[in-house]
N, CA, C and O atoms as CSV, one atom per row, in Angstrom:
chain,resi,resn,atom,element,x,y,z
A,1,UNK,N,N,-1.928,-12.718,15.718
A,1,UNK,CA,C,-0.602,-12.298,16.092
A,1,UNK,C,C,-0.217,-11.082,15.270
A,1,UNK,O,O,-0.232,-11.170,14.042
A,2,UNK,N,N,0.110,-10.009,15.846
A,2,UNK,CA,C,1.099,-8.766,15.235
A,2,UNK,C,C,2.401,-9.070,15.153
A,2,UNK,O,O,2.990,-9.807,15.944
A,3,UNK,N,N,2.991,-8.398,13.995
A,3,UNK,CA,C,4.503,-8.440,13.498
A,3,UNK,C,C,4.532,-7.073,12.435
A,3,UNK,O,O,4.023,-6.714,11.374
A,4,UNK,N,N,5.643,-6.493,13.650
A,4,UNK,CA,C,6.181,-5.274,12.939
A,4,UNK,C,C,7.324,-5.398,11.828
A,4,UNK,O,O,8.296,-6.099,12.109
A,5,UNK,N,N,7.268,-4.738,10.537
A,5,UNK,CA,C,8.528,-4.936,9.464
A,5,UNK,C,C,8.449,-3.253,9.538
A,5,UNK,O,O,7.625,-2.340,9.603
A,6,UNK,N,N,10.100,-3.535,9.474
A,6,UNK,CA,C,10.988,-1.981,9.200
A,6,UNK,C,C,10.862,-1.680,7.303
A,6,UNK,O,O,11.075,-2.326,6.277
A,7,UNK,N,N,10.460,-0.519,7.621
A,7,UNK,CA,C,9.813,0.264,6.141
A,7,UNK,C,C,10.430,1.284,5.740
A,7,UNK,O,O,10.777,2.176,6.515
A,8,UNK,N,N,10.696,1.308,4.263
A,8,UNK,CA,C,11.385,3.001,4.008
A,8,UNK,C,C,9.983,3.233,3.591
A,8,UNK,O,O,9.836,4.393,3.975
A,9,UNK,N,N,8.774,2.859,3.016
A,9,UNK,CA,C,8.032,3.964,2.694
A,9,UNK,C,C,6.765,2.657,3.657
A,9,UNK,O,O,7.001,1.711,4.408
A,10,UNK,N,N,5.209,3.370,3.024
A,10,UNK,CA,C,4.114,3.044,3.679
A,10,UNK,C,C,3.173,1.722,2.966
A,10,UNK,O,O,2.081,1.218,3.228
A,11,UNK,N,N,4.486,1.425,1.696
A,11,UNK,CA,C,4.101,0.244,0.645
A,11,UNK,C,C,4.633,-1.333,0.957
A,11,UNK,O,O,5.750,-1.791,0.721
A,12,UNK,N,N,3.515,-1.985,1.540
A,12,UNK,CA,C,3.111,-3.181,1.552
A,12,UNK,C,C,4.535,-4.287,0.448
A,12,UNK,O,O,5.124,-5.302,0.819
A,13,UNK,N,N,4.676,-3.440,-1.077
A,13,UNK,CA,C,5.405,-4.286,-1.591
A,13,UNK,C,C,7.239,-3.694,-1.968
A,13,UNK,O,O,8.078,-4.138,-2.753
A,14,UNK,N,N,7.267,-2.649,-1.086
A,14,UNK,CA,C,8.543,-2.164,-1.014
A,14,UNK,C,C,9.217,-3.019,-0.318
A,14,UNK,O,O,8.740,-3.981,0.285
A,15,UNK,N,N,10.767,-2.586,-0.396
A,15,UNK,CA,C,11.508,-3.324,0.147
A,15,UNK,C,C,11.864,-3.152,1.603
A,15,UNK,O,O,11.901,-2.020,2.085
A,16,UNK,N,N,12.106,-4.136,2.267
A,16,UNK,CA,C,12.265,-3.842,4.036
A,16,UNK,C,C,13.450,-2.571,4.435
A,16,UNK,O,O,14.406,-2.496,3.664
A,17,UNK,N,N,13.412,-1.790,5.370
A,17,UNK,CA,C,14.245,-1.137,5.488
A,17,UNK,C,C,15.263,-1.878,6.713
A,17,UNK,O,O,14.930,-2.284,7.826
A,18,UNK,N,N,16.911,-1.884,5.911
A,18,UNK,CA,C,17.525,-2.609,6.640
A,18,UNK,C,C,17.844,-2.146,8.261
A,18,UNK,O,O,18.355,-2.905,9.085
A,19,UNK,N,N,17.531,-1.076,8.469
A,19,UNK,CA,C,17.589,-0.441,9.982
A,19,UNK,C,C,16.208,-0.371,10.783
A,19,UNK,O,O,15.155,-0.022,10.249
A,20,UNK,N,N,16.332,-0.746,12.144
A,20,UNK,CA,C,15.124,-1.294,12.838
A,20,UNK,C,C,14.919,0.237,13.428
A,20,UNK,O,O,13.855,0.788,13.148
A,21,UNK,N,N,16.119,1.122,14.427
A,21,UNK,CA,C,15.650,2.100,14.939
A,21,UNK,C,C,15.440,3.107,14.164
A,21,UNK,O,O,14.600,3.912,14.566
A,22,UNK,N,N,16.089,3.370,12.891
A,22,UNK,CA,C,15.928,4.579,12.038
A,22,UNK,C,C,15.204,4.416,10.728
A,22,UNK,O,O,15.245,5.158,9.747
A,23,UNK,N,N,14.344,2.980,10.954
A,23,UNK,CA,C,13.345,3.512,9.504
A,23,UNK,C,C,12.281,4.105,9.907
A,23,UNK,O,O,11.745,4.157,11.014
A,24,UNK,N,N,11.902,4.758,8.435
A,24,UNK,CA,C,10.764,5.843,8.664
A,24,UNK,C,C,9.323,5.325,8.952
A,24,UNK,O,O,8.350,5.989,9.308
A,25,UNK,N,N,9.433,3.663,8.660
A,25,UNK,CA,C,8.069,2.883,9.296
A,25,UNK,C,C,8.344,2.237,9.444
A,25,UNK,O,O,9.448,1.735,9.232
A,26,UNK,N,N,7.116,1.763,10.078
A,26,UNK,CA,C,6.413,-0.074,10.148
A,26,UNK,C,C,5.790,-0.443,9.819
A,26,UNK,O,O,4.717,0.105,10.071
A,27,UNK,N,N,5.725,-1.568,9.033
A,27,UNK,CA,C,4.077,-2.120,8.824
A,27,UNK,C,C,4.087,-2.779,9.793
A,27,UNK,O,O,5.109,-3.326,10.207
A,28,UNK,N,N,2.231,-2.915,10.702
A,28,UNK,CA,C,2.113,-3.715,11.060
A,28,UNK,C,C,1.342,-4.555,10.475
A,28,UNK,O,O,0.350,-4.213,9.831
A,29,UNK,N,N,1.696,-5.675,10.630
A,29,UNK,CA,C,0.885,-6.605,9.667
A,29,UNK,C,C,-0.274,-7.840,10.789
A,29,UNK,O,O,0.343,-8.906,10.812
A,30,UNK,N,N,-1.370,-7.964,11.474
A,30,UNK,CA,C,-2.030,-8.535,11.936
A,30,UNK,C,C,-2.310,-10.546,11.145
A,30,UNK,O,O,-2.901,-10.833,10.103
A,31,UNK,N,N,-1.776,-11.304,11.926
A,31,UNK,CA,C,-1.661,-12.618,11.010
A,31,UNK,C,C,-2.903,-13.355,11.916
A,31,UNK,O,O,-3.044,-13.336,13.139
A,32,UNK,N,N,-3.657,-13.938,10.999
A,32,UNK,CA,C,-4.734,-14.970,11.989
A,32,UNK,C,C,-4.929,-16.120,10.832
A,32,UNK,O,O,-5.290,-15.866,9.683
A,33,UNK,N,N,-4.676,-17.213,11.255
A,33,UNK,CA,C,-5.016,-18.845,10.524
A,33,UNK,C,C,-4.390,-18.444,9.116
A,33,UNK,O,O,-5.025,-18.342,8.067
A,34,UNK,N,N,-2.699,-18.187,9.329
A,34,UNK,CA,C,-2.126,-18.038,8.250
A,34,UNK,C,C,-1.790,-16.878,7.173
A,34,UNK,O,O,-0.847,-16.767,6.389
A,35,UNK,N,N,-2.923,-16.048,7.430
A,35,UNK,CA,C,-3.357,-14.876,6.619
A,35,UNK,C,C,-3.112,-13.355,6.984
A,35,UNK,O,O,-2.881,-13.082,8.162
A,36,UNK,N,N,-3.142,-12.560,6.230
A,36,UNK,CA,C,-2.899,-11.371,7.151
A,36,UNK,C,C,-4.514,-10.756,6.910
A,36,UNK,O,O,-5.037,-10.631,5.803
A,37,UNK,N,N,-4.953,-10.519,7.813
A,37,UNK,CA,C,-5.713,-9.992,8.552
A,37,UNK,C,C,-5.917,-8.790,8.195
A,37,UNK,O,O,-6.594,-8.556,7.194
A,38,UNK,N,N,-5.328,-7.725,9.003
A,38,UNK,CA,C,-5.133,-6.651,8.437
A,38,UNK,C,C,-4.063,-5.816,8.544
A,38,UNK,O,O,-3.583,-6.024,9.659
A,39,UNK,N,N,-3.283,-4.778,7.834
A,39,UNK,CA,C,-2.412,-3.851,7.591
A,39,UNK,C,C,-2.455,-2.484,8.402
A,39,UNK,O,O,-3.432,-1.735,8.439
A,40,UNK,N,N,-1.481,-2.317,8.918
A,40,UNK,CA,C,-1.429,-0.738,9.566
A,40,UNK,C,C,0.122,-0.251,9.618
A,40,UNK,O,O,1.094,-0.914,9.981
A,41,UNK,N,N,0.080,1.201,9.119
A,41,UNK,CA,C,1.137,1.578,8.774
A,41,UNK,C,C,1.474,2.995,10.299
A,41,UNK,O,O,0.777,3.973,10.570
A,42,UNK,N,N,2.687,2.548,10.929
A,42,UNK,CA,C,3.239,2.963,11.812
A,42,UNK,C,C,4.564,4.029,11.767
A,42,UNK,O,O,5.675,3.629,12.115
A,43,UNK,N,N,4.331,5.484,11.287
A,43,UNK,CA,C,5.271,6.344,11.688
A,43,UNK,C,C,6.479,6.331,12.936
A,43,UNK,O,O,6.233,6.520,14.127
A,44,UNK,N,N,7.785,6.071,12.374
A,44,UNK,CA,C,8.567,5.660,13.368
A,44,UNK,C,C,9.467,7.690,13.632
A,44,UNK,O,O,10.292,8.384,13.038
A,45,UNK,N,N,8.525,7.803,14.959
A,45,UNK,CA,C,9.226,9.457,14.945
A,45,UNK,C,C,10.695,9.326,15.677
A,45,UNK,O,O,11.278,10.366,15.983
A,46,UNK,N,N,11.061,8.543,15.849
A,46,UNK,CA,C,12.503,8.453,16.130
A,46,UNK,C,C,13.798,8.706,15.458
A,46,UNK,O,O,14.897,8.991,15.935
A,47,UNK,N,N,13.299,8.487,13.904
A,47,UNK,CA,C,14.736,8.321,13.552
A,47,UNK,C,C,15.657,9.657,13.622
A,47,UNK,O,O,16.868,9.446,13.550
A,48,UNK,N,N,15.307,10.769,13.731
A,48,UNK,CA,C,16.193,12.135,13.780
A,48,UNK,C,C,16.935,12.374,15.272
A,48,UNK,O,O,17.899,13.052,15.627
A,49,UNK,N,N,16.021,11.497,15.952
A,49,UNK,CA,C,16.952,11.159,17.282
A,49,UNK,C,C,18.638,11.384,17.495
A,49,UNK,O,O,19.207,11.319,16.406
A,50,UNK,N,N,19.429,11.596,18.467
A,50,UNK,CA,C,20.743,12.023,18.429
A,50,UNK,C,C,21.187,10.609,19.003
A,50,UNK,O,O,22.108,9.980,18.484
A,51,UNK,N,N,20.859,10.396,19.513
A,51,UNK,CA,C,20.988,8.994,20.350
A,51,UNK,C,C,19.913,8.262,21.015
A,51,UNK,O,O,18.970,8.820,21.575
A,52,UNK,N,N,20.107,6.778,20.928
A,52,UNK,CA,C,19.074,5.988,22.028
A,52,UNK,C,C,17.743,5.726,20.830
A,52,UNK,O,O,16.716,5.157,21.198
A,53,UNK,N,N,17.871,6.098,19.725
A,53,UNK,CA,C,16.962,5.860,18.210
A,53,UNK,C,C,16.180,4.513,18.638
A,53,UNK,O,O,14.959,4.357,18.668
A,54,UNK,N,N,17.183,3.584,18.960
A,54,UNK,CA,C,17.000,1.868,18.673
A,54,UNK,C,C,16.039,1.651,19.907
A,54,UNK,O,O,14.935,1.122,19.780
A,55,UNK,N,N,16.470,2.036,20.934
A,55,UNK,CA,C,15.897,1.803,22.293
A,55,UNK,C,C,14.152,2.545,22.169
A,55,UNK,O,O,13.048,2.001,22.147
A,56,UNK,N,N,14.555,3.935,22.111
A,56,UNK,CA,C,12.732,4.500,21.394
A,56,UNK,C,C,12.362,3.468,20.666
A,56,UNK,O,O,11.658,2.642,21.247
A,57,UNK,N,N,12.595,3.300,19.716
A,57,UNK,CA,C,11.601,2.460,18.927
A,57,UNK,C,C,11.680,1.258,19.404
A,57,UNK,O,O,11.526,0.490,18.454
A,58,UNK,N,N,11.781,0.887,20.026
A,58,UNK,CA,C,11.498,-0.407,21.082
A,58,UNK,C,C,10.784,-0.455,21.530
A,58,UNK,O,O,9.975,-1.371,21.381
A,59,UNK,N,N,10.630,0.581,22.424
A,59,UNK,CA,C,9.662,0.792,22.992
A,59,UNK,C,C,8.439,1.228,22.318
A,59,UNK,O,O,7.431,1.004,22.989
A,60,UNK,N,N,8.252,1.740,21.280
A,60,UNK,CA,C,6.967,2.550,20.177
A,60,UNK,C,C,6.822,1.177,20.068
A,60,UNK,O,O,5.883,0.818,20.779
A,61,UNK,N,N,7.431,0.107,19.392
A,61,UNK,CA,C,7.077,-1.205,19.141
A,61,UNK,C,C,6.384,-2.200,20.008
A,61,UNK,O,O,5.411,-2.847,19.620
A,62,UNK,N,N,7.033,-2.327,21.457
A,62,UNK,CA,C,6.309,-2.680,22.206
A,62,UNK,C,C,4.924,-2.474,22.622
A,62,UNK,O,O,4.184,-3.311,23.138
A,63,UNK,N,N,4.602,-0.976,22.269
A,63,UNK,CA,C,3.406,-0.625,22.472
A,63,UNK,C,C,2.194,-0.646,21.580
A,63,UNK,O,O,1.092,-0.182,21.872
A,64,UNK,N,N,2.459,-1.114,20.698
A,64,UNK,CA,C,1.840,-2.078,19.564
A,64,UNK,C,C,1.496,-3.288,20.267
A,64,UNK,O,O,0.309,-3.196,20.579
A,65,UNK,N,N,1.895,-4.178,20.588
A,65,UNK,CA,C,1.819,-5.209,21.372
A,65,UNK,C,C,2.018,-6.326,20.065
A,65,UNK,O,O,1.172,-7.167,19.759
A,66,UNK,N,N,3.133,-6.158,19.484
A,66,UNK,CA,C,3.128,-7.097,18.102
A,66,UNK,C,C,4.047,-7.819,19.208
A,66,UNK,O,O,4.361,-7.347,20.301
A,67,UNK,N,N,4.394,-9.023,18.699
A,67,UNK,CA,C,4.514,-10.605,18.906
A,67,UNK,C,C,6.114,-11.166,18.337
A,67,UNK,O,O,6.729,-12.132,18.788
A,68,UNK,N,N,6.567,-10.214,17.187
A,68,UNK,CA,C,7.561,-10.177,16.505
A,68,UNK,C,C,7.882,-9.285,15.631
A,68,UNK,O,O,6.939,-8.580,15.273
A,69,UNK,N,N,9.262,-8.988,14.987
A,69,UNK,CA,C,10.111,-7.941,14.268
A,69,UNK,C,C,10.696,-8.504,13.248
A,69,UNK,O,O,11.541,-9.389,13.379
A,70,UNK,N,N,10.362,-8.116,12.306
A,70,UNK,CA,C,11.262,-8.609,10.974
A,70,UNK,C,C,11.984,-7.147,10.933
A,70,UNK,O,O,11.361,-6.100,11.105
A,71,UNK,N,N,13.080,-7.206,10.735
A,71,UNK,CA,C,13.903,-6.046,10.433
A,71,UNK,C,C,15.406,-7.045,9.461
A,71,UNK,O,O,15.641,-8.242,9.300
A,72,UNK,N,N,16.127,-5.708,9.011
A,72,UNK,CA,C,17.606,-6.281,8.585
A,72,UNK,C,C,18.549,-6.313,9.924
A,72,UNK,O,O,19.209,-7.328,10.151
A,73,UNK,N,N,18.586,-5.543,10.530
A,73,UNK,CA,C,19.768,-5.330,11.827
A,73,UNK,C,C,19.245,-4.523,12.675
A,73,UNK,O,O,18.879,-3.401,12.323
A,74,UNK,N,N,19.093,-5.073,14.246
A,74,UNK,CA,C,18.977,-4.624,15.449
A,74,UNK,C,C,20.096,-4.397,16.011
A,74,UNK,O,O,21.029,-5.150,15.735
A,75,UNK,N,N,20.286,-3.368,16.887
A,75,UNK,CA,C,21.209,-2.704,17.941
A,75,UNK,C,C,21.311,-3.847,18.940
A,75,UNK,O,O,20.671,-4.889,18.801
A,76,UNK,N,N,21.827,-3.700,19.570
A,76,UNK,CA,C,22.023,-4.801,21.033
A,76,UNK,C,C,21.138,-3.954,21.840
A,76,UNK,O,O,20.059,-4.425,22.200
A,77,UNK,N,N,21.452,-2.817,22.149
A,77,UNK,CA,C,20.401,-2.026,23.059
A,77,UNK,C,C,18.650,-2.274,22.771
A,77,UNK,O,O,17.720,-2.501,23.545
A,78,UNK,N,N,18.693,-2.181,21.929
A,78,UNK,CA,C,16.752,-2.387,21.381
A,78,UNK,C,C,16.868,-3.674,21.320
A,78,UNK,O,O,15.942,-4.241,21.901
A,79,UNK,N,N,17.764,-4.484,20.770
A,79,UNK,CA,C,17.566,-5.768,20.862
A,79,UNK,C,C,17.564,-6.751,22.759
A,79,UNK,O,O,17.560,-7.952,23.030
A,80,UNK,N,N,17.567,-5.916,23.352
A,80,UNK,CA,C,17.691,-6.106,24.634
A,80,UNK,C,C,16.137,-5.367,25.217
A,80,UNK,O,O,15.773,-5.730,26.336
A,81,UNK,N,N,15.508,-4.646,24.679
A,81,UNK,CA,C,14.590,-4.040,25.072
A,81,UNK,C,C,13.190,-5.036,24.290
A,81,UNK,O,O,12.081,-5.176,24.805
A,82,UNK,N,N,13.590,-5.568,23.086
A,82,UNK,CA,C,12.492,-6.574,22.314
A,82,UNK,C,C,12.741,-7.935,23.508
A,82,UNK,O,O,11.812,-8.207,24.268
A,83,UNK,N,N,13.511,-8.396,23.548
A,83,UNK,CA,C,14.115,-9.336,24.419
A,83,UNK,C,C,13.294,-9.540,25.231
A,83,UNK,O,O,12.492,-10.465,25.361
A,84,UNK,N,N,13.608,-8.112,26.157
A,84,UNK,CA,C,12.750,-7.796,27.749
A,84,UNK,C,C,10.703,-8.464,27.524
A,84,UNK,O,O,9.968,-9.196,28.186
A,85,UNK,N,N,10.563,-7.693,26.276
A,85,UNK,CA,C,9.371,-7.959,25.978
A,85,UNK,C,C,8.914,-9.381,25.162
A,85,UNK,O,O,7.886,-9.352,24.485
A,86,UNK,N,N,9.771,-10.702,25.260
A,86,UNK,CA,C,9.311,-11.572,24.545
A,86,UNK,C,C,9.170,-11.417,23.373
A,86,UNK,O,O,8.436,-12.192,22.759
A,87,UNK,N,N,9.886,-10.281,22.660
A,87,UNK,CA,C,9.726,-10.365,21.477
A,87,UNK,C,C,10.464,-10.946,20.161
A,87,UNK,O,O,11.614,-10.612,19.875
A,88,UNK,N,N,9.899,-11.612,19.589
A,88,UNK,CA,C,11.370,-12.271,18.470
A,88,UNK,C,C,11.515,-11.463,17.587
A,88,UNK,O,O,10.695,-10.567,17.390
A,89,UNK,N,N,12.667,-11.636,16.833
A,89,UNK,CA,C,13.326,-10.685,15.795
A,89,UNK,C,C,13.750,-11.574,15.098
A,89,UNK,O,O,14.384,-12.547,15.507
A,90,UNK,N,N,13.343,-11.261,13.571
A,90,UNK,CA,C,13.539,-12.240,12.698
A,90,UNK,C,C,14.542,-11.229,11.291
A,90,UNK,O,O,14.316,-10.136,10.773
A,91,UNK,N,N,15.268,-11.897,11.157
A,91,UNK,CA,C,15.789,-11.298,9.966
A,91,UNK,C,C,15.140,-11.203,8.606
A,91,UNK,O,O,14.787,-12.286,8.138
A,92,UNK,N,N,14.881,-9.984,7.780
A,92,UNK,CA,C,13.988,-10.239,6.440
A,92,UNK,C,C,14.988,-9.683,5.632
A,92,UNK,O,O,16.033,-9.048,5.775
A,93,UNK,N,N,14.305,-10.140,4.740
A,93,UNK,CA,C,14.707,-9.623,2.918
A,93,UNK,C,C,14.093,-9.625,1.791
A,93,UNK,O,O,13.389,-10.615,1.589
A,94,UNK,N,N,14.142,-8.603,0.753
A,94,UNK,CA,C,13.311,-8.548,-0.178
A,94,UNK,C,C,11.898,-7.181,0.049
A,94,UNK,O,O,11.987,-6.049,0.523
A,95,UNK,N,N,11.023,-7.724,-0.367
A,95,UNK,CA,C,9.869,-6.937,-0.024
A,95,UNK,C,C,9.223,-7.477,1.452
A,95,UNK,O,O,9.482,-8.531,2.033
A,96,UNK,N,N,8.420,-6.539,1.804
A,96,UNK,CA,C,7.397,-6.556,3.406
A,96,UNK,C,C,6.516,-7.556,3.089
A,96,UNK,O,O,6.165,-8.372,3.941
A,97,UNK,N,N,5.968,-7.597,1.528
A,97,UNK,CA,C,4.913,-8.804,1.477
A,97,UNK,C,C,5.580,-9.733,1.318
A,97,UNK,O,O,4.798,-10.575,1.760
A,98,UNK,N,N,6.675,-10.435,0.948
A,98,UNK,CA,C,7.674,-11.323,0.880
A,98,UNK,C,C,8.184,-12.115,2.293
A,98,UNK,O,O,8.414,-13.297,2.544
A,99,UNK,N,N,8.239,-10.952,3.031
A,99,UNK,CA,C,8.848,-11.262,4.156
A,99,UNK,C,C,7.499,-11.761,5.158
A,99,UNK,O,O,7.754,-12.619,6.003
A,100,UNK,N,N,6.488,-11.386,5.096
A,100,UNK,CA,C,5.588,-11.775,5.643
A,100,UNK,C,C,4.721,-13.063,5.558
A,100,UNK,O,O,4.058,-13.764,6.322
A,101,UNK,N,N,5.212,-13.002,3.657
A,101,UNK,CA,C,4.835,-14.786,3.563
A,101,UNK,C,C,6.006,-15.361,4.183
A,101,UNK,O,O,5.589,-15.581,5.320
A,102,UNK,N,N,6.816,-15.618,4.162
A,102,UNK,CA,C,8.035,-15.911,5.030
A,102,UNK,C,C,7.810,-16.263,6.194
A,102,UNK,O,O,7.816,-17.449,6.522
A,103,UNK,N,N,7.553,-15.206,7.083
A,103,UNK,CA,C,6.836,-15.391,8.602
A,103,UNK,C,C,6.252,-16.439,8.773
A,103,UNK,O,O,6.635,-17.363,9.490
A,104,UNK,N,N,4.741,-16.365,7.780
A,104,UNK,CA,C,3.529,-17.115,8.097
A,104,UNK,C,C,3.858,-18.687,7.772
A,104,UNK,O,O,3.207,-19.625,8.231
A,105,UNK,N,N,5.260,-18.833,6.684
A,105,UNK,CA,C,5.309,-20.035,6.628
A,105,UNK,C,C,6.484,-20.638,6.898
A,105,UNK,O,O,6.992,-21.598,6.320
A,106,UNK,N,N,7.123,-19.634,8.364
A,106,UNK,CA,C,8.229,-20.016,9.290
A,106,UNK,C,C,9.421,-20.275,8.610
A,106,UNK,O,O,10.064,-21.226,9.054
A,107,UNK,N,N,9.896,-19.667,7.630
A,107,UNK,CA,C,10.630,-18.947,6.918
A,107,UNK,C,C,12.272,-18.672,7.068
A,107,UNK,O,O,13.319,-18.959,6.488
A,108,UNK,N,N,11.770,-17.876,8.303
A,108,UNK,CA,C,12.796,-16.962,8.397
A,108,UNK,C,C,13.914,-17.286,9.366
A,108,UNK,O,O,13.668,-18.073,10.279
A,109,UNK,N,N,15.228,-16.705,9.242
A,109,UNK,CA,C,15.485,-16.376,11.011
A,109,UNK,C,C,15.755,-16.056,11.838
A,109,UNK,O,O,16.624,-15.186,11.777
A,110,UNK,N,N,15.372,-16.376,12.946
A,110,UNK,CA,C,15.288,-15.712,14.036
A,110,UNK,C,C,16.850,-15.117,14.721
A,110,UNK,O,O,17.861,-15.819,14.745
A,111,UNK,N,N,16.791,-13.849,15.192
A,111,UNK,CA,C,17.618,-13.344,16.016
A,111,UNK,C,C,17.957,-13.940,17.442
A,111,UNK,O,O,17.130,-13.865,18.351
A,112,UNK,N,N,18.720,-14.306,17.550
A,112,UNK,CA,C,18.582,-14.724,18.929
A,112,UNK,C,C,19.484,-13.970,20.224
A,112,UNK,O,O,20.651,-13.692,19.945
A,113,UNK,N,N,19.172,-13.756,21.109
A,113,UNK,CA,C,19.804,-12.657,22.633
A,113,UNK,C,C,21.130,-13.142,22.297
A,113,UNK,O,O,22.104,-12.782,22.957
């Protein structure tokens, strides 16, 4: 399973960035039998956007084909576009590796429509 976390920088043990459409990344983090798998770091070119930020990166996200979103706060608009795609949105805090043990050991929670 993939799960995207909102990033101010490209570090694994930084802290989550509390905005889903305007941080400057993602980790994606790949989870299999508990574990993460492997790491990939995702340039979010949206955020200088004038409008519709949240909705782009919805869609950049979707096309990852991750499974779920840890972020601090989703838009209703992108949060309607994760939605569309089965995707859950989970609220995080702290660091990306924090939040990911979190995930793996159902942790967190979830955003709901």
């Amino acid at each position: 399973m993939k799960i995207a976390i909102s990033s101010k920088t490209k570090d694994i043990n930084d802290k989550i960035d509390e905005t889903f459409g305007r941080c400057p990344y993602f980790i994606i983090a790949e989870i299999k039998d508990k574990k993460i798998e492997k790491i990939e770091v995702m340039e979010n070119k949206n955020i200088n956007q004038t409008t519709g930020a949240g909705v782009s990166t919805a869609q950049l996200v979707t096309e990852k084909e991750v499974k779920a979103v840890i972020t601090g706060n989703v838009g209703p608009r992108a949060l309607d576009v994760l939605n569309q795609f089965n995707i859950k949105i989970y609220i995080g805090k702290g660091t990306i590796k924090e939040a990911i043990d979190s995930f793996i050991n159902n942790e967190l929670e979830e955003i709901k429509k």
